[in-house]
C-alpha positions, 0 to 999 in steps of 0.5 A: 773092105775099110768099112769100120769107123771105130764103131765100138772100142775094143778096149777098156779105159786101161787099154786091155780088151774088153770085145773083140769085134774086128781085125782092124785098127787092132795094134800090133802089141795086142795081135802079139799078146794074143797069140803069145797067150795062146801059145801057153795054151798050146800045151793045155790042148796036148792029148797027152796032157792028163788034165786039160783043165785051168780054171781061169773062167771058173764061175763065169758063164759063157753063151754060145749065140751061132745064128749060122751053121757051124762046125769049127768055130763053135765046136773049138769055142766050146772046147775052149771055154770047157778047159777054161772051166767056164759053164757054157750055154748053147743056145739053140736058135731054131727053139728059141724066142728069137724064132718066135719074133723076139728081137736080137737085143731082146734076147740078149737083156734076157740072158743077160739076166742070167747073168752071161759073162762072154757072148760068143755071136756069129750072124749072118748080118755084118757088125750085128755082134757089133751092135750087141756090144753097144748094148751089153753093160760094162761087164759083159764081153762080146766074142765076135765069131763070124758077121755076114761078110764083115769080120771073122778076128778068131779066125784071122788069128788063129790063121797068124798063129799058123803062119807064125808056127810054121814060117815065123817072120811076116815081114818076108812072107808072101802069102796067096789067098784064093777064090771067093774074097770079096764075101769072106769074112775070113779074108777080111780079117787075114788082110787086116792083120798080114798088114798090121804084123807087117807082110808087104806081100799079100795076094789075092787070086780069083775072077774080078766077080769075087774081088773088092774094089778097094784091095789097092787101098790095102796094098794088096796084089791082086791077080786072075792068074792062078800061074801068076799068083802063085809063083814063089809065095810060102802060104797058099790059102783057099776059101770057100765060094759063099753061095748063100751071099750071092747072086746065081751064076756070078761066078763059074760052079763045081768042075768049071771052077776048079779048071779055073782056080782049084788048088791042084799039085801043078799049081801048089809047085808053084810056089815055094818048095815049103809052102803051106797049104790053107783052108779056113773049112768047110772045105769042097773038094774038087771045087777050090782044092783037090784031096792030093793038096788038102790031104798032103804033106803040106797042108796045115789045116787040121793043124788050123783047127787044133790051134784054134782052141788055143787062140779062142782060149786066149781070146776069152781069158784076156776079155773077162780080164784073166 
C-alpha cells in the first residue's frame, strides 16, 4: 500500500494546496483545514437554506473527467462546483476523442485550451490523475476522485469528516473495515488519514485473499474473524467486493460471502452500543451488509453523501486558492 514516493507536490512553494492526488504524507494541519472548510460549507448544502449558492469559483471552469461509472463521486462534485458557482463540464468519454484513440494527456492540452481551471479525474488505472498533474501548467488543479486501487482522498475525508461528526476525538477511536481491502482505494485512503488524525486502533477484516501484505507496516490489525474484529469498535465500515480488479473466484460470491463477512445485527451488537455503520456505496445487499444494518438507526451512510458536497466544495475552493 506505501507505494507513493512524492511522485507530485501537492503544495504550491507557499505550502497551500494546489492538487489533491493522495492521503498519504498529507500533514495533519491540511486534513484539519480541509475539513474545518467543509464544515462552513455544511450550512450552504442545508434544504433549508433559500440560496444555496457562493461565488468563490464564479468564473472558473471545472471538467468533470470520470473514466469509470459513477454515482456519488460525480453527481456531489458537480453539486459542489454548481454552488460554488463554477461552470461545469461533463465530458462524456464514450463520445469523446478519447474513444477515438486519442491519448490521455492529449485530451487534457485539449481542454486545457479551453481554458479548464479544475480537473476532477477518476481512472481506472492507478496515479493516472497523477500523471496528469505533472503535465498540466501552474494554474490548472488536478482533483483526484478514484485511480484504480491507488487513492480515493475526497472519499477518505469525507469519511473523517463523518467520524468526526458523529464521535469527535480519533485518538480513541477504534474503527473496523471490512471485505475487499487490498482492491479499495477507499480503504487506502481511510488507513492513510485514521493514522495521520491519530487513531491507534484501526482494523481490518476480510479473507487473506482481499488483505495486503503491508498492513503491519501501517500498525494496522488485521482479522479474519467478523466476531473478533468487531468487538467493541465505534465505526464499523463495509466495502464493496471489487469484482472487475479480480481474478474469478478469489474470494467466496453473493450468499457465501455474506455467511462469512456481511454486516448482520448479530454481528453489528458486537460492537459499541453507538457504533456507527459505514459504506462508501454502492452498496450490495445481502453480500456485504444487510438492509436491517444499511437502513437502521445506526448507519450514517447517506449522512456520508450528503457531507460530501461540503468536503468536495472545501477540496475545490482551497485548490483554485479561495
Amino acid at each position: 500500500m506505501s507505494e507513493v514516493k512524492q511522485i507530485v507536490n501537492q503544495l504550491n512553494a507557499e505550502g497551500n494546496l494546489r492538487h489533491l492526488l493522495t492521503l498519504e504524507g498529507m500533514p495533519k494541519e491540511q486534513i484539519i483545514h480541509i475539513l474545518d472548510i467543509a464544515q462552513q460549507f455544511v450550512s450552504v448544502t442545508d434544504p433549508a437554506r433559500e440560496v444555496k449558492k457562493v461565488p468563490l469559483l464564479r468564473g472558473k471552469s471545472v471538467f468533470n473527467l470520470f473514466f469509470e461509472n459513477s454515482t456519488r463521486t460525480r453527481t456531489t462534485f458537480e453539486i459542489a462546483a454548481n454552488r460554488l458557482s463554477a461552470d461545469v463540464i461533463n465530458l462524456d468519454i464514450l463520445t469523446s476523442s478519447t474513444a477515438k484513440g486519442e491519448s490521455l494527456l492529449d485530451t487534457i492540452d485539449n481542454l486545457v485550451a479551453m481554458q479548464a481551471d479544475i480537473f476532477i479525474v477518476r481512472h481506472s488505472v492507478s496515479k493516472a490523475p497523477i500523471e496528469i498533474a505533472q503535465h498540466v501548467p501552474d494554474h490548472v488543479h488536478v482533483v483526484n476522485a478514484g485511480d484504480g486501487s491507488h487513492q480515493h482522498p475526497t472519499q477518505g475525508l469525507l469519511d473523517m469528516y463523518t467520524m468526526r461528526h458523529f464521535k469527535r476525538d480519533f485518538k480513541g477511536l477504534k474503527v473496523a473495515i471490512i471485505g475487499d481491502i487490498v482492491h479499495s482505494r477507499v480503504a487506502k485512503s481511510n488507513i492513510f488519514a485514521l493514522r495521520t488524525l491519530g487513531c491507534e486502533d484501526i482494523r481490518v477484516i476480510g479473507p487473506e485473499s482481499l488483505l495486503p501484505k503491508d498492513l503491519d507496516m501501517l500498525g494496522v490489525k488485521v482479522f479474519h474473524s467478523m466476531e473478533e474484529g468487531l468487538k467493541g469498535v465505534d465505526v464499523v465500515m463495509t466495502l464493496r467486493i471489487q469484482k472487475e480488479r479480480m481474478e474469478a473466484g478469489q474470494v467466496p460470491e453473493g450468499e457465501a460471502f455474506f455467511k462469512q463477512y456481511g454486516l448482520t445485527p448479530a454481528r453489528l451488537a458486537l460492537a459499541k452500543p453507538d457504533a456507527i455503520v459505514m459504506h462508501p456505496g454502492p452498496m450490495n445487499r445481502g453480500v456485504e451488509i444487510d438492509s436491517a444494518v444499511a437502513d437502521g438507526p445506526q448507519s450514517v451512510i447517506l449522512n456520508q453523501v450528503t457531507f460530501g458536497i461540503a468536503v468536495r466544495m472545501a477540496v475545490m475552493s482551497i485548490v483554485a486558492g479561495n
